[in-house]
C-alpha positions, 0 to 999 in steps of 0.5 A: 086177832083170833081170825088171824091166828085160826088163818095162820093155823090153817095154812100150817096144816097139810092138804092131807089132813084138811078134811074135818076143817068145816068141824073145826071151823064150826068149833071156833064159833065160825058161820060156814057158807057151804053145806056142812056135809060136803066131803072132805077137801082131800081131792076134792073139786072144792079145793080150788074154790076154797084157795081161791077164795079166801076173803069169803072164806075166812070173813065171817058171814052176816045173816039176812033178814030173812034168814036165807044165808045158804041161799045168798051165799050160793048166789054169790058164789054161782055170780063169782064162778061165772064171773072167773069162767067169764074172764077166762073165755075173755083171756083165751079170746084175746090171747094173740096167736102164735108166732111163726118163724118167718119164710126165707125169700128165695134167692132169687138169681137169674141163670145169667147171675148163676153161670157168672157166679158157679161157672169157671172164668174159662167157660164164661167166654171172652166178654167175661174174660175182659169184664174181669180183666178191666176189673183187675186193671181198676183195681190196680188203679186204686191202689197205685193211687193210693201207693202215690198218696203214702209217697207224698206223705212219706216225702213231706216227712223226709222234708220235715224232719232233719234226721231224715236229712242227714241219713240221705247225705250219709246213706245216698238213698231213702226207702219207703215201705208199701204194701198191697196184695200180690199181683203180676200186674200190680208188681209190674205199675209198681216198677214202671211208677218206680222207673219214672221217678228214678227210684228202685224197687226192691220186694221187703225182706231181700225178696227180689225173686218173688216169683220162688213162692208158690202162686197160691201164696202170692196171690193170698198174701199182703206184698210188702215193696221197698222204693229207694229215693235218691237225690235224683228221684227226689227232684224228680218226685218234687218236679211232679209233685211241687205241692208236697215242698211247701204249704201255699204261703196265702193260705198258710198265712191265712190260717196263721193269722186266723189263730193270732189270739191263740198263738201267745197261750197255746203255740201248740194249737196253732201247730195242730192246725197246721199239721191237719191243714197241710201235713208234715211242715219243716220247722221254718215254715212253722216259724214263719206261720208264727211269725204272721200271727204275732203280727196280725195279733199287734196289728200289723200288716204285710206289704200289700193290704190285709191278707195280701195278693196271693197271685202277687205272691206266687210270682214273687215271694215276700221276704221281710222278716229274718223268719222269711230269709230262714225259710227261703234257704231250707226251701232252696236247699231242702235236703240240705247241701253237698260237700261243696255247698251246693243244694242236695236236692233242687226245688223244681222252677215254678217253686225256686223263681218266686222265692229267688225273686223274692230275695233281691230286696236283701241287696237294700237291707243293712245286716245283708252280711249277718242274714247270708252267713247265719243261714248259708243262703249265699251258697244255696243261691249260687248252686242255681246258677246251674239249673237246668232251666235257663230262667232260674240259672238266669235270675241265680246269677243276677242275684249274686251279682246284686249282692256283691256289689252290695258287699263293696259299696257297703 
């Protein structure tokens, strides 16, 4: 505890006033290794031996047997002395040097790379001219693409949903918004894929005179373009595009029945896959998508074995159900219909055939009359009597004339 408290005392007093400290030391009953006249510690070389010793310092020192204490303690403070230099030469050698920052590489350009990238288009020459055109013209390419793919979506959602439907029998005419960067050649695609669906194009905002902005700002700008549909381009669209009417009913009915565990728990799970699967889907066909699972769940099977003939199918849709007679008509007329009953918009013939073929089997079934009238499929049928392609007028007509002599004998 003394040594303690002298150690506590010690680094308490100033560096400047440590110069009798081998007197005090001394005076406290302490055996000093050191001689006692060196000089004071005030500047001295031996301040740094002495804080940076401490365990020699402040342990009191057992004298030898020969008595040679200044001797051993010399010899043990030269050892640790060559010792610190040693570790020190040792640290500086194995110190890593440096670190440079690193070099950058050289660009590295060919002189052709440098006129194509620093030389005017103008100067390059024609090649350069018609590499850049055929660029331009690729570029217009992806988009237009991409234009067709947002007018698919956009027609299935017109499909889908009913207010849709009855905004193009109120209005005429729907419009799709697109946008893509300004061009001449682009605006030029976007009329011509216009003009072949029989659609209009109109620039968003009542911009039809683009050609007013300044051709900086035309060419740094995102264009917004406006296409109208109306029942005509719509037929059209659909003729072109057959698959975005209606999912595939063999892989529809794949999929439904694929969730038939979980259509009872969870109807929603079902609908999402749906929707990932094919898009935007009308509400009947939803309905009839459920219909197959809740079959496949109890076991029972449609017509034809288990998963069906899809070839079979496509040529004639299977209709069995009242979920089948409710898709039939939404089909046939998917736009809903005139003022004189007949179909707004008419499906093309590689869709209206199968299902027109499909639906001779309701002349057998006994609520013949309720099916009709519950989903106006009476009308729907007999506005393609006048299809354009003779073979769908053809099997229209048969089928109305099956189910009136249905209605008699019955």
């Amino acid at each position: 505890l003394n040594v303690a408290f002298v150690a506590f005392r010690i680094l308490c007093i100033p560096i400047a006033s440590m110069g009798d400290l081998a007197a005090r030391l001394r005076g406290k009953g302490l055996d000093l290794p050191w001689d006692a006249s060196a000089p004071s510690l005030h500047g001295s070389a031996n301040a740094g031996s002495l804080f940076g010793t401490s365990s020699s310092l402040f342990a009191p020192s057992k004298p030898s047997s020969d008595g040679a204490l200044g001797a051993s303690s010399s010899h043990a403070k030269a050892k640790r002395t060559a010792a610190s230099a040693g570790a020190v030469r040792g640290s500086s050698a194995a110190a890593p040097a440096p670190l440079s920052a690193p070099t950058p590489a050289p660009l590295g350009l060919s002189q052709a790379e440098k006129r194509s990238l620093f030389t005017p288009l103008v100067e390059q020459g024609q090649s350069a001219i018609k590499q850049e055109q055929q660029r331009q013209l690729q570029s217009q390419g992806d988009l237009l693409k991409g234009v067709e793919a947002t007018l698919v979506r956009w027609v299935q959602e017109c499909l889908a949903r009913d207010e849709k439907r009855d905004k193009l029998v109120e209005k005429g005419m729907l419009k799709c918004r697109v946008q893509a960067k300004w061009s001449d050649g682009l605006d030029e695609s976007l009329k011509q894929l216009a003009r072949g669906y029989g659609a209009k194009l109109a620039v968003d905002g009542g911009k039809e005179n683009a050609e007013k902005h300044p051709e900086w700002l035309r060419l740094a700008r995102n264009e917004k373009w406006l296409i109208g549909f109306d029942a005509a381009a719509f037929e059209t669209f659909l003729a072109a595009h057959p698959e975005t009417l209606d999912a595939p009913c063999p892989q529809l009915r794949v999929l439904a029945e694929g969730h038939a565990e979980s259509v009872s728990k969870s109807p929603q799970v079902l609908s999402d896959a749906l929707f990932a699967r094919f898009g935007p889907l009308r509400h009947a066909t939803m309905e009839r998508a459920r219909k197959f699972a809740l079959m496949a769940k109890r076991g029972a099977k449609r017509k034809g074995g288990p998963g069906g003939q899809p070839e079979e199918e496509q040529r004639k849709a299977r209709i069995e159900w009242p979920e089948d007679v409710a898709w039939a008509a939404v089909t046939l007329a998917p736009m809903g219909l005139r003022p004189t009953g007949e179909p707004l918009v008419r499906v093309p013939a590689s869709a209206a055939l199968p299902i027109l073929e499909g639906l001779g089997i309701l002349a057998s079934m006994p609520d013949l009359v309720r099916l009709l009238r519950d989903h106006g499929l009476g009308k729907v049928v007999s506005g393609y009597r006048h299809h354009p392609k003779p073979e769908v007028a053809k099997v229209a007509k048969d089928l109305v004339s099956s189910w009136r002599a249905a209605f008699k004998e019955k």
